[in-house]
C-alpha positions in Angstrom: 18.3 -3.0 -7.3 21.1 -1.7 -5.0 20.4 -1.3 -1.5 19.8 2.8 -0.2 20.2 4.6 2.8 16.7 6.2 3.1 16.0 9.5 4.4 14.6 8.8 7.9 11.2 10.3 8.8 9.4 10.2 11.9 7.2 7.4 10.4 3.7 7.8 12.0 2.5 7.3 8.3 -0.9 9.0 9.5 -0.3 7.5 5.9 -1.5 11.5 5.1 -0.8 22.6 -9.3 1.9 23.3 -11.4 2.1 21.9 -15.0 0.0 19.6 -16.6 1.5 16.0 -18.5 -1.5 14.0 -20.6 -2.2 10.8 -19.9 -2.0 7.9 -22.3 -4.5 7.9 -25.7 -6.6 4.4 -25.0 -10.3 4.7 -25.2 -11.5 4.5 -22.0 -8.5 5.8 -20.0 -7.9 5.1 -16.3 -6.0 8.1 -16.2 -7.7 11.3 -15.8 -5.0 13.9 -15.3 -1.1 14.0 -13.8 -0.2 17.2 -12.2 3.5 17.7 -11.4 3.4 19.3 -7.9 6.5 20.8 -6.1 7.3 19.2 -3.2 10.4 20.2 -1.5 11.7 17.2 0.9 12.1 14.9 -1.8 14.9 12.7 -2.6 16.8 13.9 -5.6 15.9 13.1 -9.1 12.5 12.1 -8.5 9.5 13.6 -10.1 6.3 13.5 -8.0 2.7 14.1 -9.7 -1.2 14.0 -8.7 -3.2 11.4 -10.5 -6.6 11.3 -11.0 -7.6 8.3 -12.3 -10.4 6.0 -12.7 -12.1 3.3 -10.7 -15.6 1.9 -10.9 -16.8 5.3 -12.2 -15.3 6.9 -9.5 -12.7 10.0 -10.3 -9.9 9.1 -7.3 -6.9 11.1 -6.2 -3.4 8.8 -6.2 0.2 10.0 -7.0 3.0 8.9 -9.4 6.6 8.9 -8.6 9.0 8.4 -11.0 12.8 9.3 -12.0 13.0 12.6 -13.4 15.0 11.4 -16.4 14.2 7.6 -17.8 15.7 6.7 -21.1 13.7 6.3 -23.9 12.3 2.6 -24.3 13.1 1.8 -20.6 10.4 0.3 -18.4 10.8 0.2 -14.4 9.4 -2.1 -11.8 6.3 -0.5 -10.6 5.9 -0.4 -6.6 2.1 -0.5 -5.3 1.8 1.7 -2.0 -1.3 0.8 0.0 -1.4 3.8 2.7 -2.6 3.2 6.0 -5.4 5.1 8.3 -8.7 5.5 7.5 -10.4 8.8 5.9 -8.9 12.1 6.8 -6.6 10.3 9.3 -3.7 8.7 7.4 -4.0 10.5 4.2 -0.6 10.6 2.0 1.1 13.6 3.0 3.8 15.5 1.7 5.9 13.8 4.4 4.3 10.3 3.0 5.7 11.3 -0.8 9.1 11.9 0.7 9.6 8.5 2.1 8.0 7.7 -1.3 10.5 9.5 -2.7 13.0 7.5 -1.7 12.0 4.1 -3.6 11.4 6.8 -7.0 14.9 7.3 -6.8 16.1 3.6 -6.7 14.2 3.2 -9.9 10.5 2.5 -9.3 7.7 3.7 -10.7 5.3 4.2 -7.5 1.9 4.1 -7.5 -0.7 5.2 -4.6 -4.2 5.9 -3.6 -5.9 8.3 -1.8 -8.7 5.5 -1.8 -12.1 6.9 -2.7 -13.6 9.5 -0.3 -10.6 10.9 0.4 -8.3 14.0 -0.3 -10.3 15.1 -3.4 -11.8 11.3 -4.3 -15.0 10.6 -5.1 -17.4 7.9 -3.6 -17.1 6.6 0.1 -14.5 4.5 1.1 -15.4 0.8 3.2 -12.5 -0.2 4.7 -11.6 -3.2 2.4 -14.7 -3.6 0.6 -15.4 -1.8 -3.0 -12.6 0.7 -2.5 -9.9 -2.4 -2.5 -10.6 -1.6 -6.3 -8.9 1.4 -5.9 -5.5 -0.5 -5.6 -6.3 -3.1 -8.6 -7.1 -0.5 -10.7 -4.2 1.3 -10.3 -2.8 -1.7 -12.2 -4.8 -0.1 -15.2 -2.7 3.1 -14.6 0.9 1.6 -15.0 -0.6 0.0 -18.3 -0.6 2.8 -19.4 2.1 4.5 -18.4 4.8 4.3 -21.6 7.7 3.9 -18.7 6.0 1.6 -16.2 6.5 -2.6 -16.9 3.1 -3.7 -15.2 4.6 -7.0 -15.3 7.4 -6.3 -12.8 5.4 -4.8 -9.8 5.3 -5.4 -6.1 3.3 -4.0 -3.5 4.1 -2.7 0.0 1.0 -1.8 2.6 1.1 -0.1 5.8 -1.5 -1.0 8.5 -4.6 -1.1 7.0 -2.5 -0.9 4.0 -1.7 -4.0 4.6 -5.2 -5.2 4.8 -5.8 -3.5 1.3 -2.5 -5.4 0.1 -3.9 -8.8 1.5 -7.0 -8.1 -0.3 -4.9 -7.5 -3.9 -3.6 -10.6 -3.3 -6.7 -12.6 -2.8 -8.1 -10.6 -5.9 -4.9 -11.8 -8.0 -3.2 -8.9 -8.8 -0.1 -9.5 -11.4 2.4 -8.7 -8.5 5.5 -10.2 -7.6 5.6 -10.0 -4.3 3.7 -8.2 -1.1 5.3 -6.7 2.1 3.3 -5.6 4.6 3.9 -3.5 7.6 1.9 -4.1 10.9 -0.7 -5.2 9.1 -4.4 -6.2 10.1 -4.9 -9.4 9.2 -7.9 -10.1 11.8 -10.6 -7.0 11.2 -12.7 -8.5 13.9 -9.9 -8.9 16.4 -8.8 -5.1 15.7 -12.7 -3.8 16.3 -13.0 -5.9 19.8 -9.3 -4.5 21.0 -9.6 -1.3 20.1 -12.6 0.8 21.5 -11.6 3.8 19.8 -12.1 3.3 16.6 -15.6 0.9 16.9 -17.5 4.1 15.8 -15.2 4.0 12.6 -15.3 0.6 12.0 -18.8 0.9 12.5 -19.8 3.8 9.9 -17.8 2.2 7.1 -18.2 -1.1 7.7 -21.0 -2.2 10.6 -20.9 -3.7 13.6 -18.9 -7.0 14.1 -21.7 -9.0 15.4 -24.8 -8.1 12.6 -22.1 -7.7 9.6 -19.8 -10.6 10.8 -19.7 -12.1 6.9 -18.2 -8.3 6.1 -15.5 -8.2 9.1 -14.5 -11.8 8.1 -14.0 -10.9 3.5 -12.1 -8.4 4.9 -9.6 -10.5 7.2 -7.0 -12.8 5.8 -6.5 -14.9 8.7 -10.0 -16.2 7.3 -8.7 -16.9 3.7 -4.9 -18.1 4.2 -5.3 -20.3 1.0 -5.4 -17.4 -1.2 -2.1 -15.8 -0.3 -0.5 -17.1 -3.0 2.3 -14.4 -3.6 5.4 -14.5 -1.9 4.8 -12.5 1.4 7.0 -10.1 3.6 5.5 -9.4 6.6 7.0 -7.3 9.6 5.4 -6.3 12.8 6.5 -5.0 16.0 6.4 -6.9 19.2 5.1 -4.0 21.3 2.2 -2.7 17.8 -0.4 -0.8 20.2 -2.3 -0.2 17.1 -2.8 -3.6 16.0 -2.1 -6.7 18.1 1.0 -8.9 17.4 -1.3 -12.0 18.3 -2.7 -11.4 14.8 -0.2 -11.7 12.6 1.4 -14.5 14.6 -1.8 -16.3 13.8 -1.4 -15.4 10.4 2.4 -16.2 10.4 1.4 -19.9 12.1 -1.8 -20.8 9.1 0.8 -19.6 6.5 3.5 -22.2 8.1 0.5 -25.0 7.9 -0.5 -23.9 4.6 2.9 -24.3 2.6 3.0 -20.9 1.5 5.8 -18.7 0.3 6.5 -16.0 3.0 8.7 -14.8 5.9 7.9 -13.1 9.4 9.9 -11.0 11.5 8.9 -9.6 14.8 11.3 -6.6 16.3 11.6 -7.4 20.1 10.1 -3.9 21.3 8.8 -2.6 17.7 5.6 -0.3 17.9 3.2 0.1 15.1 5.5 1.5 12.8 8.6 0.3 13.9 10.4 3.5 14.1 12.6 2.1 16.4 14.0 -0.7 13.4 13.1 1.3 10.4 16.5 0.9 8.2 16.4 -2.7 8.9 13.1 -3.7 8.3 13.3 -1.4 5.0 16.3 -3.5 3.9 14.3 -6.7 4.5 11.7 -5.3 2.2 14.6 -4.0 -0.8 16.0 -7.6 -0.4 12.7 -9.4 -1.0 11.4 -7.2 -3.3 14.8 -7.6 -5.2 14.8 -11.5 -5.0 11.4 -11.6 -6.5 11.6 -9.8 -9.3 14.5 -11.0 -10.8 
């Protein structure tokens, strides 16, 4: 897949109906609806829905992004996007489906969650626990999408995105490969170096000390052996958000453990590193590339 000059954003990723295309004929159906919605700072020749789909009962909001015109009998590589934020804050925004946009028009199929409890969803979200099904079911929706191969997919998460993605992993999704963006890795590290969001943490998950066994499932630092997919990870030297000292733990139990993966760390990169964006994105097109050949 040929490298692209993306459309830059400012990418806080504060990772935030018009006509009506059915969904696939299987009995029990992950997909509830796809709404073709008019969004305006798009890249051309992408087609952007709303999904409603299915997970554990659950009706929750994702979108689709796809080429507007795939040839008959063609499949694409489906990309997994694990947003970032939590709740209301870091919802996918219109601004989100643009950058999205921008891997539709190279010839992905892209897939992405509200998560449940969010922007229309159903259910309550928990940071990493039951909603992580949210992302392995979406698995179920490329199955059924006639113009998705499920069998050529990778994922990409963002923040606690990337927790989500380290969670696909250890739940063995069929993917080819995993980047992650300044990731959390360590979910009891981020709740004792960040004050502010301890009442979050706290309402969807509990407190670090009496729900320790929760705070550690949730962290891969805890469970390197089960990163068995080849692994991009990027984080900026200077990530306010979540503390470089993380994934450089991370970086150093994948070294010991053998695993397949690479780290970069931008000298001066914040959270999102805005500051290296087109680089960092062509480290992701190239592995992402490599892998699913």
């Amino acid at each position: 897949m040929k490298k692209i000059s993306l459309i830059i954003l400012i990418f806080t990723i504060s990772i935030n109906i018009i006509a009506c295309s059915p969904a696939s004929s299987d009995k029990q159906k992950s997909i509830k609806s796809i709404d073709l919605l008019n969004i305006q700072n798009k890249a051309n020749g992408v087609e952007i829905n709303r999904l409603e789909y299915d997970s554990d009962g659950l009706n929750v909001v994702g979108f689709i992004l796809k080429p507007e015109e795939v040839a008959a009998d063609t499949k694409l590589p489906v990309l997994i996007f694990n947003r970032g934020g939590n709740q209301n804050d870091g919802m996918i925004t219109t601004e989100t489906l643009g950058y999205l946009s921008n891997w539709a028009s190279q010839g992905y199929v892209v897939l992405a969650s509200q998560y449940r409890g969010n922007g229309g969803s159903e259910g309550k979200e928990e940071f990493g626990g039951s909603d992580v099904n949210d992302v392995l079911n979406l698995m179920n929706v490329a199955k059924e999408l006639d113009y998705a191969d499920e069998d050529h997919t990778v994922m990409l998460g963002l923040s606690r995105g990337g927790l989500m993605s380290y969670l696909g992993m250890k739940n063995n999704m069929n993917v080819k490969a995993v980047a992650v963006i300044g990731g959390i890795s360590d979910l009891s590290n981020f709740y004792h170096s960040r004050k502010d969001v301890r009442p979050m943490l706290e309402d969807l998950v509990g407190n670090s000390v009496d729900n320790s066994d929760a705070y550690a499932e949730r962290s891969a630092v805890n469970w390197v052996n089960e990163l068995d997919l080849p692994l991009l990870i990027l984080h900026g030297e200077k990530d306010q958000r979540v503390p470089v000292t993380q994934v450089r733990e991370l970086a150093k139990e994948l070294k010991e453990e053998n695993k397949t993966y690479k780290y970069i760390e931008y000298p001066g990169g914040d959270h999102t590193l805005s500051t290296h964006f087109e680089e960092a994105h062509e480290e992701i097109f190239k592995w992402f590339d490599q892998h699913l050949k």
